[in-house]
C-alpha positions in Angstrom: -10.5 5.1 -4.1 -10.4 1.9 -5.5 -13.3 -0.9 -5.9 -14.1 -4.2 -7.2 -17.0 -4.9 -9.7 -18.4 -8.4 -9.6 -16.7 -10.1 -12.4 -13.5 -8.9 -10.8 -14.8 -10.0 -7.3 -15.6 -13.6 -8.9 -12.3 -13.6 -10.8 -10.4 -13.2 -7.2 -12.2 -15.6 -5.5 -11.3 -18.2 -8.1 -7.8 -17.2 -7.7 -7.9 -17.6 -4.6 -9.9 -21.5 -4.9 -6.7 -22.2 -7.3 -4.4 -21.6 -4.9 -5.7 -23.6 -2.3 -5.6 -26.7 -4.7 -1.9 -26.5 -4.7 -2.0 -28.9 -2.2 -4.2 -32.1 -1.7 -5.7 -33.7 1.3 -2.9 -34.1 3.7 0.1 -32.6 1.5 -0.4 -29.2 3.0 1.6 -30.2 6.5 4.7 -31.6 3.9 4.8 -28.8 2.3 4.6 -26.4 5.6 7.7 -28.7 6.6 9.5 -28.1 3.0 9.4 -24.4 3.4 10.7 -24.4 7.0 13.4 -26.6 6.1 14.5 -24.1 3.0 14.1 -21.3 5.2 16.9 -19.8 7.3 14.2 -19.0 9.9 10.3 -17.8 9.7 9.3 -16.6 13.0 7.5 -13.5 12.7 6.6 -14.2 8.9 3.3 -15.6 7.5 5.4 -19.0 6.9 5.0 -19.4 10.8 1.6 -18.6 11.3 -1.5 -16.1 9.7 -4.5 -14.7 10.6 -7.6 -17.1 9.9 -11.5 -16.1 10.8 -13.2 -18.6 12.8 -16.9 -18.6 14.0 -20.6 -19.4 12.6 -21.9 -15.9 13.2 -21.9 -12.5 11.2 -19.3 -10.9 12.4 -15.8 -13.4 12.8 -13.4 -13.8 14.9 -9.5 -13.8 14.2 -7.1 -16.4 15.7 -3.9 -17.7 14.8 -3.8 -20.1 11.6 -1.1 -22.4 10.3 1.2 -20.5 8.0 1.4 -20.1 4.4 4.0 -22.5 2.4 6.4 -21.3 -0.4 5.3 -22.0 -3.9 7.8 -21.8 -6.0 7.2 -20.2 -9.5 9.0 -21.9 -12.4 7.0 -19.2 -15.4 10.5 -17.1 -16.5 13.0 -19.2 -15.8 13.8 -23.2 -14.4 14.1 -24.0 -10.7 17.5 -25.9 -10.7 18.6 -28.9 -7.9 20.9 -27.9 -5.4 20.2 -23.6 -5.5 19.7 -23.5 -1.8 22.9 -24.5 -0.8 24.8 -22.5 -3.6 22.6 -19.5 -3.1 24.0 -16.5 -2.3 21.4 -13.2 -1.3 22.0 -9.8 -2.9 19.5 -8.0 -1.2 16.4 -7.8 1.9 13.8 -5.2 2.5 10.6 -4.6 2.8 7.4 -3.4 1.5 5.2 -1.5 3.0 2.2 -0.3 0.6 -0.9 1.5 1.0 -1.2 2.6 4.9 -3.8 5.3 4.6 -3.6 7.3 7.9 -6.7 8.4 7.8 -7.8 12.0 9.9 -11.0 10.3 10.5 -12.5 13.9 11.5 -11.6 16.0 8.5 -14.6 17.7 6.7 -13.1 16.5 3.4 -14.5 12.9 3.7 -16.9 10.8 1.4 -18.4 8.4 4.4 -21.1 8.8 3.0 -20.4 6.6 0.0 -19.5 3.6 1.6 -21.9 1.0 -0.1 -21.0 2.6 -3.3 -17.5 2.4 -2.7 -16.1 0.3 0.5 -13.0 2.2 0.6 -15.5 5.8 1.4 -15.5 4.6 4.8 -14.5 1.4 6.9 -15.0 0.8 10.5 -11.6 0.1 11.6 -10.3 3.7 10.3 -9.4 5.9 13.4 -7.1 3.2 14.3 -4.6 3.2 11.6 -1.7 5.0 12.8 -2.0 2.6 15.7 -2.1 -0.7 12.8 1.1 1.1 10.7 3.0 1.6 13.7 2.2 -2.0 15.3 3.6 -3.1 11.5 6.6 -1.4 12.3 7.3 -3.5 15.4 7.1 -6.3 13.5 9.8 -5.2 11.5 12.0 -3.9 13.8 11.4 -7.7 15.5 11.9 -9.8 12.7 14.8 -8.0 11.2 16.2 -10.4 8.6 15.0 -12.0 5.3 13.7 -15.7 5.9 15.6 -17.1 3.4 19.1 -15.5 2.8 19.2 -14.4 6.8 20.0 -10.9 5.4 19.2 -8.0 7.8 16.6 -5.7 5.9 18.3 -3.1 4.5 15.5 -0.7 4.6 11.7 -0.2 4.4 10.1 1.2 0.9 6.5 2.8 1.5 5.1 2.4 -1.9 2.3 5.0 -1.9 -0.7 6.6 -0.6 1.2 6.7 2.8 -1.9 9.3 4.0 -5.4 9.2 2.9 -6.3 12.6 2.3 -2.7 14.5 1.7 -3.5 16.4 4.4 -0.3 17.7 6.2 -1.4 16.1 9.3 -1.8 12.7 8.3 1.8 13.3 6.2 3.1 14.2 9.9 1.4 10.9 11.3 3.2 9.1 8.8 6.5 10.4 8.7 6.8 9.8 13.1 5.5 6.1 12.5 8.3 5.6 10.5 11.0 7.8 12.6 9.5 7.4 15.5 7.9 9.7 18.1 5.1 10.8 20.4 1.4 11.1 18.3 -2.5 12.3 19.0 -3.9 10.4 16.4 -7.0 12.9 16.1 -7.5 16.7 15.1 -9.9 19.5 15.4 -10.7 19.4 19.3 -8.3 17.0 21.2 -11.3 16.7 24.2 -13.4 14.7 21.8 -14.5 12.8 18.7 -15.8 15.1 15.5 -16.4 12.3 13.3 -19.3 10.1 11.7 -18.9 6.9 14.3 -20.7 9.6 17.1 -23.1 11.0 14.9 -26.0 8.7 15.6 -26.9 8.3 12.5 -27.8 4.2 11.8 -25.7 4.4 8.1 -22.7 4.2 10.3 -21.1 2.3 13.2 -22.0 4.1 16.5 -19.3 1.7 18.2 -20.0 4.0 21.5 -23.9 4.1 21.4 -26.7 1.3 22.2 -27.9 2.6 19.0 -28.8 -0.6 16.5 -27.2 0.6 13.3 -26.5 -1.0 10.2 -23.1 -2.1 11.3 -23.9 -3.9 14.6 -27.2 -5.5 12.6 -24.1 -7.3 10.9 -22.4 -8.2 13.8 -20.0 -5.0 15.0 -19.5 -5.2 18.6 -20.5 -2.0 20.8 -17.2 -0.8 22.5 -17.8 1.7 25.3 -14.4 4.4 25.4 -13.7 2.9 21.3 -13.5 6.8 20.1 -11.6 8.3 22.9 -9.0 5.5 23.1 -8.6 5.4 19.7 -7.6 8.9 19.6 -5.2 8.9 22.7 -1.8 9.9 22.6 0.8 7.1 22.4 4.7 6.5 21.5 5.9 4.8 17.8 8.9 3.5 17.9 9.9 4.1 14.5 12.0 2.1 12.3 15.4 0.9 13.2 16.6 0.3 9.8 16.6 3.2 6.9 13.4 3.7 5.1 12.1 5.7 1.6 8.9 6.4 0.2 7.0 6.7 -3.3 4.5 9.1 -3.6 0.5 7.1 -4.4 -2.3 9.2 -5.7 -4.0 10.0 -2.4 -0.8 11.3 -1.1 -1.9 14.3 -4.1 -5.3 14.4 -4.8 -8.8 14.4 -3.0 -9.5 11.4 -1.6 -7.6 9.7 -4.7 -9.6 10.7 -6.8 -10.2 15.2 -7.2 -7.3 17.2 -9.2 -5.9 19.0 -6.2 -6.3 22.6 -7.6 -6.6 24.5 -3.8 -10.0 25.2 -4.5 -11.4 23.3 -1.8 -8.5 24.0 1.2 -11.4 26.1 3.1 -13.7 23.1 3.3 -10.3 21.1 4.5 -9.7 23.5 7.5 -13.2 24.8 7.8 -15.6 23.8 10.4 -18.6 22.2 8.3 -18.5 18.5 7.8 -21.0 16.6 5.7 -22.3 13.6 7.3 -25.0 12.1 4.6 -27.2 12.8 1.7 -29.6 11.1 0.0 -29.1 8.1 -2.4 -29.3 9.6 -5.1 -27.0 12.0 -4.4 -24.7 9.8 -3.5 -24.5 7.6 -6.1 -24.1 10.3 -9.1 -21.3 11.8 -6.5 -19.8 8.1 -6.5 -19.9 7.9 -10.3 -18.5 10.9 -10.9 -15.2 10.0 -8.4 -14.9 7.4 -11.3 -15.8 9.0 -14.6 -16.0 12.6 -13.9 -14.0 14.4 -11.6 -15.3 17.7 -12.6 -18.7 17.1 -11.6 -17.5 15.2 -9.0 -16.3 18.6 -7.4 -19.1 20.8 -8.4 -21.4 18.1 -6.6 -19.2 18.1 -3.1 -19.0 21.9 -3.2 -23.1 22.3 -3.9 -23.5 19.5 -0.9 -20.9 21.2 1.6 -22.8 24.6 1.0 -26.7 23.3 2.4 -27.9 20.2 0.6 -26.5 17.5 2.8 -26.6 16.6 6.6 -24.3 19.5 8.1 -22.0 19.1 11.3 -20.3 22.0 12.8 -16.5 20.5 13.9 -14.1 22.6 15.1 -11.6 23.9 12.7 -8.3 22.7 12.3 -5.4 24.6 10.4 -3.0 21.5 10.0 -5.8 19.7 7.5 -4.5 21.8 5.2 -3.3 19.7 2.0 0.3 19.4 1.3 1.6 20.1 -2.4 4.5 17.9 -3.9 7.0 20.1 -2.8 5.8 20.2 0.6 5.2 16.1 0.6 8.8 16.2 -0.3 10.4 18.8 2.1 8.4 17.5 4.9 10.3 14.2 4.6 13.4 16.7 4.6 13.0 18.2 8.3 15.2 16.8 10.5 13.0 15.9 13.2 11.8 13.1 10.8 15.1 11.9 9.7 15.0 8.4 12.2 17.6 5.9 11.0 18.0 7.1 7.8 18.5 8.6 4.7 18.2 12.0 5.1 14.8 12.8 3.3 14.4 9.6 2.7 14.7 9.6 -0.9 14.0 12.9 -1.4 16.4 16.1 -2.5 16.6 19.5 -1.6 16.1 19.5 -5.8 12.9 17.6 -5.4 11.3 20.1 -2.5 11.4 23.1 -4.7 10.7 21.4 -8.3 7.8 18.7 -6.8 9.6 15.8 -8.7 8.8 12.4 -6.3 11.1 10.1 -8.6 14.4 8.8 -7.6 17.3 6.6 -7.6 19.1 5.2 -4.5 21.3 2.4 -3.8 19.2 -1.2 -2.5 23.1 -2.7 -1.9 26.1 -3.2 -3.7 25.2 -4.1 -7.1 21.6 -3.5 -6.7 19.8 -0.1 -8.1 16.6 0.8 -6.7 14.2 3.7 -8.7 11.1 5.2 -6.9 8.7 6.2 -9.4 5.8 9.0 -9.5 2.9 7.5 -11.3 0.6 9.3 -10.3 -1.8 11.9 -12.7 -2.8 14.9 -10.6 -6.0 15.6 -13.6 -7.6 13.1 -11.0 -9.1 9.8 -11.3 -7.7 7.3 -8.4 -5.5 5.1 -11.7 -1.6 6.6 -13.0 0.4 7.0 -16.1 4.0 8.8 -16.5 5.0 11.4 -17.9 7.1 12.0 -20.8 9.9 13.8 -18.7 10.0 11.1 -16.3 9.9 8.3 -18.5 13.0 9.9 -20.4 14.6 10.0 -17.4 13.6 6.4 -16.2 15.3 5.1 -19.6 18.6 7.5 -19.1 19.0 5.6 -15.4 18.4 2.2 -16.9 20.7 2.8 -19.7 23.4 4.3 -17.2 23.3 1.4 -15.1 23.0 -1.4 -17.5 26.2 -2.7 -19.5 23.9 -4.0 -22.5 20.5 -3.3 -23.7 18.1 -3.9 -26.4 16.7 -1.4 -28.7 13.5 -1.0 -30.2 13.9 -3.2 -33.1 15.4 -5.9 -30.5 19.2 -5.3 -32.0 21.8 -5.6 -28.8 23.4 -2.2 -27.5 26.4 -1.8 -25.8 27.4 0.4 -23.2 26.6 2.2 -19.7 29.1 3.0 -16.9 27.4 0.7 -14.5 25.8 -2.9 -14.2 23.5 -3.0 -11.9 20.6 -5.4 -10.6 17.2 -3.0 -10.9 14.0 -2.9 -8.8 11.7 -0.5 -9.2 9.1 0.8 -7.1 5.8 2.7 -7.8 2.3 2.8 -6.3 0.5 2.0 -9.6 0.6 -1.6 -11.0 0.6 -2.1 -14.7 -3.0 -2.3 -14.5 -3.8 0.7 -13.2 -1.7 2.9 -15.2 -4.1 3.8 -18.1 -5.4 7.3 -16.9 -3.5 9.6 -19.7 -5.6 12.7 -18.5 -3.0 15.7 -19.4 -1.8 16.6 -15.9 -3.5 20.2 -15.4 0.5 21.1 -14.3 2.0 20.0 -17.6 -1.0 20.0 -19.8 1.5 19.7 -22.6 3.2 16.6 -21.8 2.3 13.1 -23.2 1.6 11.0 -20.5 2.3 7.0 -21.1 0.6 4.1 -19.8 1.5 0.6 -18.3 2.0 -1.3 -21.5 4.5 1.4 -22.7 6.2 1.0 -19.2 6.8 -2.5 -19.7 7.6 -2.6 -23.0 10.3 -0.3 -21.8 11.4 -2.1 -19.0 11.6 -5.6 -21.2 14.3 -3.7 -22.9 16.9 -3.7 -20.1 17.5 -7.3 -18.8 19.2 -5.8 -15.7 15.5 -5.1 -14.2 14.3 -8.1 -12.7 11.3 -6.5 -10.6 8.9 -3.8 -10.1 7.4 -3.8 -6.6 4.0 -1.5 -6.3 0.5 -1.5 -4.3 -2.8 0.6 -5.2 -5.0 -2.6 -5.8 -5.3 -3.3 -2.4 -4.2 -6.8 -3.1 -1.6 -9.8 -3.2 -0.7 -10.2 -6.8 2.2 -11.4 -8.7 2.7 -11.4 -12.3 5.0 -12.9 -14.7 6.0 -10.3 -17.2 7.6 -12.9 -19.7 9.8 -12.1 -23.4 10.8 -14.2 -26.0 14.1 -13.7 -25.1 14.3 -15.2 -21.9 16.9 -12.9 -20.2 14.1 -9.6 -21.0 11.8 -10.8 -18.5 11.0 -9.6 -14.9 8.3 -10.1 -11.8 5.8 -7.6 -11.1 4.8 -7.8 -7.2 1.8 -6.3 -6.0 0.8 -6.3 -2.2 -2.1 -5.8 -0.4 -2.8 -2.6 1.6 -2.7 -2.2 5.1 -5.7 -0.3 5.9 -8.0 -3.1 4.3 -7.4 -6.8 5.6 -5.6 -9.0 5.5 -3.2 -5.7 5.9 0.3 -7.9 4.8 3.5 -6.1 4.2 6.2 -8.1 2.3 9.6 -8.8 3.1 11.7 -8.8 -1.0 14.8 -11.0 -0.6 17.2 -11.3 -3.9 19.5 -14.2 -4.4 21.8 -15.5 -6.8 21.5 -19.4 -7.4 24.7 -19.6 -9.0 23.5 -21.6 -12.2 22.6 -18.8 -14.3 19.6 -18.1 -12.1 18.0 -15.5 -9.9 15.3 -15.8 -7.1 13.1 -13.6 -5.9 11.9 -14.9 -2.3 8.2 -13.0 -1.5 7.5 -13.2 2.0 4.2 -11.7 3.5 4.3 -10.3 7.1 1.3 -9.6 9.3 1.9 -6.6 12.5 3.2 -7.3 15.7 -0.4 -7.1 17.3 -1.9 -10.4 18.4 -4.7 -12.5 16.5 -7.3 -12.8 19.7 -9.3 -9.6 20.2 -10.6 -8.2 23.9 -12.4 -5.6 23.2 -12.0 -4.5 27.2 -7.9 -4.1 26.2 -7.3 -0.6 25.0 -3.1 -0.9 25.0 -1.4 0.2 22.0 -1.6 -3.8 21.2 -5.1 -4.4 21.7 -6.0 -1.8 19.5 -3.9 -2.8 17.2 -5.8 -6.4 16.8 -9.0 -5.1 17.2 -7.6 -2.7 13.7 -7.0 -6.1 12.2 -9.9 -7.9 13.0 -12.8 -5.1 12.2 -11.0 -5.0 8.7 -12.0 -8.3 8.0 -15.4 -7.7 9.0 -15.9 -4.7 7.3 -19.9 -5.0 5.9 -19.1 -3.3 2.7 -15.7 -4.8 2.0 -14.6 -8.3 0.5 -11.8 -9.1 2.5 -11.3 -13.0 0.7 -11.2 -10.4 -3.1 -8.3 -9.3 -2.0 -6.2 -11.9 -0.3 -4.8 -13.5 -3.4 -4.3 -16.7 -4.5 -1.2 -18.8 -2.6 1.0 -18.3 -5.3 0.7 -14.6 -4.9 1.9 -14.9 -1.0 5.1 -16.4 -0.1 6.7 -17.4 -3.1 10.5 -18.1 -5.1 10.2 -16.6 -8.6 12.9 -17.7 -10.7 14.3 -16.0 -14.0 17.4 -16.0 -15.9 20.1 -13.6 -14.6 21.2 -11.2 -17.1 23.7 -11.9 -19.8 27.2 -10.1 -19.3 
């Protein structure tokens, strides 16, 4: 789980003021026409069009709003005359980040938390794997980067792909990306076993007359919602190849609980807490935060007779998944879609449970998928002293000069490659050096050591990762300008304004490098019938409860313009 405190809420909403002062009174249409004329093309993209909330009352409306220009970000490295006719692109893809197919009905839930914690439970979550797979139409749709007109080369998933690592929602996940025929519901496929039927007013009843706290702010009542919402449909899958990084609720409870198989029972048992008193719940939601041991003594003593009981039917295939199995799942054949084989993953990594890899982004380009996350708990990452070894043996392999400790030049590697990295923890959120109850004898290493590494190897010039649940890029600038690189982050796409972002790299050919950041919304349309229950109108109705979620701060996590579609220059690396 992962929330905002006020300062940070007030901090986001200035950023997001700041960005809208890029342009003055009447400047914003020139610069909409700048950015088209840069671009190759930007149907599909949010330089076409975005999603804007219109209306006076509670809850709002979405509709189609102007799109978004380019803002180009001078911070590492000049922006010289002349680099769009003498660019040449490197590299397309795209980022997806933070999906969270949710099993809506699984006993292992913490609804009941919601106004201590929005992300405990949001009224748009039985429709995710209908909102991840109406992103992957727009994908497949759009195909090629806006500004070098390079067909994506793949898709990268950067964590907490499921909500609950439960093997079910790993299954949803892996046939929205390869394609296939899904129920998105479990325990008894004849009807709805969740809290949005229970009748009690702390939730939204979208099915019921019943005035709860959700429709007091607005929530429409939507007769059939549940059932069609859990009805069988057909993803298309990706056409291009796609990998995936492992986030921390693809291994832990919720995001937050060490994983120890203590609790498996409760997963794929039949009682499902509903509620408990305030209290309660907020000492449970402090300890998700500070305490994860009492955290689990406090679930287990609420799931045994303290807390508002519901008898669901049992479901084997909410079991949770271990590493290994996360891994070998992506392995199985019937998942394989347009490519790679595992998608990242090795035979190697299904039996040992290592989620980091290498593969190759294109000629010339290295991508590494990283495993930040800590399975003591806590929803924030660190790495490991094993993997962090290994991260610096990759970047020394592939880069023909380096810099060492004491800033002196070093020679030498095989390779010289062009490095992104990917990982599902920002640099942020990479502070949680709990020993990892698997290794409790390894170091573990936080952001600042990360970077510090990272500024070491001019050949990496970005680190792409989620987990914050919103747009943010940062400048992570060195003395020596060639040692400095862009760290993107990306909004989720269970929480609005649910963006994925197309990564295009280019070389200017004046000693320059761009990074063009792109944000893409799904394929579903903007206007919302809440009568339309195709795959489509689902799919916008996903989009537009997000934004009216009453515990959520939608605008917090939008970002300011210059974390949306931007060029971020830097110096390309020294031969």
């Amino acid at each position: 789980m992962h929330g905002l405190n006020r300062r940070q809420f007030m901090s986001r909403m200035s950023a997001v003021a700041a960005g809208a002062a890029l342009w003055s009174a009447g400047s914003y249409d020139r610069a909409l026409a700048v950015t088209a004329a840069r671009a190759v093309r930007t149907r599909g993209t949010t330089l076409e069009q975005a999603a804007r909330p219109v209306g006076s009352g509670a809850y709002k409306r979405l509709v189609a709003g102007p799109g978004w220009p380019l803002v180009v970000r001078r911070e590492l490295a000049g922006a010289g005359a002349g680099r769009d006719d003498r660019r040449t692109g490197l590299v397309s893809f795209v980022q997806f980040t933070d999906l969270h197919l949710a099993d809506v009905e699984s006993p292992v839930r913490f609804e009941y938390l919601a106004k201590f914690n929005d992300s405990a439970c949001r009224p748009q979550e039985a429709l995710t794997v209908r909102g991840a797979s109406s992103l992957v139409e727009r994908v497949n749709a759009v195909r090629r980067g806006p500004y070098t007109g390079m067909p994506f080369g793949m898709v990268m998933a950067t964590g907490d792909n499921t909500d609950n690592h439960e093997h079910i929602e790993l299954d949803w996940y892996l046939t929205v990306m390869s394609g296939g025929r899904i129920t998105p519901g479990s325990g008894d496929p004849s009807r709805y076993e969740g809290v949005q039927n229970s009748g009690n007013v702390d939730y939204w009843n979208p099915e019921l007359p019943l005035q709860d706290h959700y429709k007091a702010k607005g929530l429409p009542q939507i007769p059939g919602f549940l059932s069609d919402a859990g009805s069988p449909f057909t993803a298309p899958g990706l056409t291009i190849p796609w990998y995936t990084t492992v986030g921390n609720h693809d291994d832990s409870i919720e995001g937050s609980l060490p994983d120890l198989g203590l609790l498996n029972s409760l997963y794929t048992g039949d009682r499902k807490l509903e509620g408990c008193d305030d209290d309660t719940a907020a000492r449970l939601a402090d300890a998700l935060k500070h305490d994860p041991a009492q955290a689990a003594a406090l679930l287990g003593k609420l799931l045994t007779g303290e807390g508002a009981i519901r008898k669901v039917t049992p479901d084997e295939r909410r079991r949770p998944f271990s590493p290994a199995e996360f891994a070998r799942a992506h392995l199985d054949p019937a998942h394989t879609g347009a490519g790679p084989v595992g998608h990242g993953f090795t035979s190697d990594a299904a039996n040992s449970g290592r989620l980091y890899y290498t593969f190759p982004l294109a000629e010339g380009v290295l991508g590494i998928s990283l495993d930040t996350t800590n399975r003591a708990g806590f929803a924030d990452g660190s790495l490991g002293t094993r993997q962090l070894k290994w991260l610096e043996s990759v970047l020394r392999s592939h880069s023909g000069r380096w810099y060492d400790t004491d800033g002196r030049t070093v020679r030498g590697g095989s390779g010289d490659s062009l490095i992104v990295l990917f990982s599902h923890h920002t640099s942020a959120t990479m502070g949680n050096l709990l020993p990892d109850p698997y290794h409790p004898f390894e170091g573990r290493h936080d952001g600042a050591a990360l970077v510090s590494l990272l500024q070491r190897y001019p050949n990496v010039v970005a680190w792409v990762n989620g987990h914050t649940h919103e747009n943010r890029i940062i400048p992570h600038a060195h003395a020596v300008p060639e040692r400095a690189f862009w760290e993107i982050n990306t909004a989720s796409h269970i929480d609005y304004p649910q963006h994925a972002r197309i990564i295009e790299l280019a070389d200017n050919g004046d000693g320059t490098l761009s990074l063009f950041t792109t944000l893409m919304e799904s394929a579903a349309p903007y206007v919302t019938d809440v009568h339309d229950t195709s795959d489509a109108g689902l799919a916008a109705l996903y989009r537009e409860l997000s934004y009216n979620d009453p515990y959520a701060t939608p605008n917090a996590k939008l970002g300011a313009a210059s974390d949306h579609n931007t060029e971020l220059l830097l110096r390309r690396p020294g031969r």
